[in-house]
Residue frames as qw, qx, qy, qz and C-alpha x, y, z in Angstrom:
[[0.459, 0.599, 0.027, 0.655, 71.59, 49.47, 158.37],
 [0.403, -0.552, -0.321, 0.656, 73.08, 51.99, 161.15],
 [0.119, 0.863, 0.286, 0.398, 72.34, 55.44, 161.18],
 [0.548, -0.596, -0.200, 0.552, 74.91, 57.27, 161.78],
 [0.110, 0.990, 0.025, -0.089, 75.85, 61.19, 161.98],
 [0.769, 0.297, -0.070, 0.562, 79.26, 61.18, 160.01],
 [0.118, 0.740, -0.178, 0.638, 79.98, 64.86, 161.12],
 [0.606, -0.627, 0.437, -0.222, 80.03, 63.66, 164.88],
 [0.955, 0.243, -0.061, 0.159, 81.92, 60.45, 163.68],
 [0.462, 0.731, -0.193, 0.462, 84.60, 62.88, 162.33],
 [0.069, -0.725, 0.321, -0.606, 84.88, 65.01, 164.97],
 [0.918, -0.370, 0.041, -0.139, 84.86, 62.11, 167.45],
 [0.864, 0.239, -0.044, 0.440, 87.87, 60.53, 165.63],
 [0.130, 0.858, 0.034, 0.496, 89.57, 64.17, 166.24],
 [0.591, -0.696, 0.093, -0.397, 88.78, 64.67, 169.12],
 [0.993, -0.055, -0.066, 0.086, 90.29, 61.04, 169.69],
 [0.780, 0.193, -0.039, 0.593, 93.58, 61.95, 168.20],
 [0.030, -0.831, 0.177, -0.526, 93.65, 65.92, 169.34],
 [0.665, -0.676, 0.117, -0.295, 93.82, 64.08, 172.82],
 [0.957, -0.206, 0.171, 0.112, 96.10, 61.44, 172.14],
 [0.730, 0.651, -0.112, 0.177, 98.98, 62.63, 169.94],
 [0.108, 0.765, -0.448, 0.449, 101.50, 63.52, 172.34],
 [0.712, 0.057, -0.628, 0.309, 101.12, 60.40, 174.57],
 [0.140, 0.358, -0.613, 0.690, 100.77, 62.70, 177.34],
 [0.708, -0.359, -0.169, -0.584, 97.02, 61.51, 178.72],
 [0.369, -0.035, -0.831, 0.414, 98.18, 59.54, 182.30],
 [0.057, 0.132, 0.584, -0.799, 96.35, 59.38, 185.38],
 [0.006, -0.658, -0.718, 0.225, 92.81, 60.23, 186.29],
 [0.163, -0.293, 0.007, 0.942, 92.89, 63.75, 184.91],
 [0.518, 0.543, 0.222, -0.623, 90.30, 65.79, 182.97],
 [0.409, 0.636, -0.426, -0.498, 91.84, 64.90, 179.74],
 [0.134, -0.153, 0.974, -0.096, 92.31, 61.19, 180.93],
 [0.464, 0.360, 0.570, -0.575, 88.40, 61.20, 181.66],
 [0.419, 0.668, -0.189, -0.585, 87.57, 62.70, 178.09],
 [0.388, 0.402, -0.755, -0.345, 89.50, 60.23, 176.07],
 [0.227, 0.079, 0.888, -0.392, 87.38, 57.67, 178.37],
 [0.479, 0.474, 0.488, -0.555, 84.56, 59.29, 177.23],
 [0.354, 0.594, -0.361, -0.626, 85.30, 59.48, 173.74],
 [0.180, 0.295, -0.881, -0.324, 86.36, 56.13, 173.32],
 [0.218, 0.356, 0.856, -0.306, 83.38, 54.51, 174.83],
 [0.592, 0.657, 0.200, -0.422, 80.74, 56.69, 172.28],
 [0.267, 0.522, -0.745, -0.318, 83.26, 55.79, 169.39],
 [0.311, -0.106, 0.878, -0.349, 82.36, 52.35, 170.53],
 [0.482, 0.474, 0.490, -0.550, 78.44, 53.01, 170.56],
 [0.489, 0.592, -0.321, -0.555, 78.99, 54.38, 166.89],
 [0.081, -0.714, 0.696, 0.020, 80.87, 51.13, 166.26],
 [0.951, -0.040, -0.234, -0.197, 79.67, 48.24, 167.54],
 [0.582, 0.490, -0.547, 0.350, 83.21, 47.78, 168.84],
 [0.619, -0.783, -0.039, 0.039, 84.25, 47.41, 173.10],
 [0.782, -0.275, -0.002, 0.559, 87.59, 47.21, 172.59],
 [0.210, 0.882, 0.364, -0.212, 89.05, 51.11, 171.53],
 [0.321, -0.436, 0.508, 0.670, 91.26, 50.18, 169.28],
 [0.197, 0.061, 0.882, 0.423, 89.58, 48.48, 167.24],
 [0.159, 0.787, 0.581, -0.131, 86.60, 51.01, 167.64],
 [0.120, -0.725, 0.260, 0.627, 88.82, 53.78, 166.52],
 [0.259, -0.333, 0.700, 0.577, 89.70, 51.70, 163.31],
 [0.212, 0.661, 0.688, 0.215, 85.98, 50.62, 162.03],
 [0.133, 0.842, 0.342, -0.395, 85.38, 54.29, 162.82],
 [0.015, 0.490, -0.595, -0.636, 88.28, 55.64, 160.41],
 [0.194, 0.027, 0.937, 0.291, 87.03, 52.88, 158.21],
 [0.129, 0.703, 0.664, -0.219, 83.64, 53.79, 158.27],
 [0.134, 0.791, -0.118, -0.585, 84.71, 57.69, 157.54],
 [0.076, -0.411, 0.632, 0.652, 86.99, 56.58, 154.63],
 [0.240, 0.338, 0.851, 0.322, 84.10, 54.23, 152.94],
 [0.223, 0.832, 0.432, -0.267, 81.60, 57.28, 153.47],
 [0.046, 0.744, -0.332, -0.579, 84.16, 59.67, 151.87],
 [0.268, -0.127, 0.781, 0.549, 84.56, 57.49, 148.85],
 [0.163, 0.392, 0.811, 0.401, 81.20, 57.30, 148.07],
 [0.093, -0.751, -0.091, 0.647, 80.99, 60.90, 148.76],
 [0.181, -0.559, 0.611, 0.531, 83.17, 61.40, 145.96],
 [0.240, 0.088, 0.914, 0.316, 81.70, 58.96, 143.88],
 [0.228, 0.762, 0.595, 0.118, 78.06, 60.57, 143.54],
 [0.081, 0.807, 0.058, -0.582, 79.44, 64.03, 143.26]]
């Protein structure tokens, strides 16, 4: 079973997409770096190398915890 901290999850995934939505991350820049770093611990959480497809278990992951969020309240 993985133990993992859903509130860094979240804010990972965020993060993820605060950086990416505009498409403007090129080059070697700070914000280039960052979404390096993000996707590689998105990964870790993951089990995933590739960082699409670690982005998508991680949404996945968030949306099965929220359900069963929801479900015992």
């Amino acid at each position: 079973m993985r133990l993992i901290n859903y509130d860094a999850l979240r804010d990972l995934v965020h993060e993820h997409h605060r950086l990416t939505r505009d498409g403007s991350v090129r080059g070697g820049g700070p914000d280039s770096v960052r979404v390096d770093d993000v996707s590689y611990t998105l990964g870790v959480y993951t089990g995933h190398r590739d960082p699409a497809a670690a982005l998508r278990e991680a949404r996945r992951l968030l949306r099965a915890h929220d359900a069963g969020y929801r479900r015992a309240a």
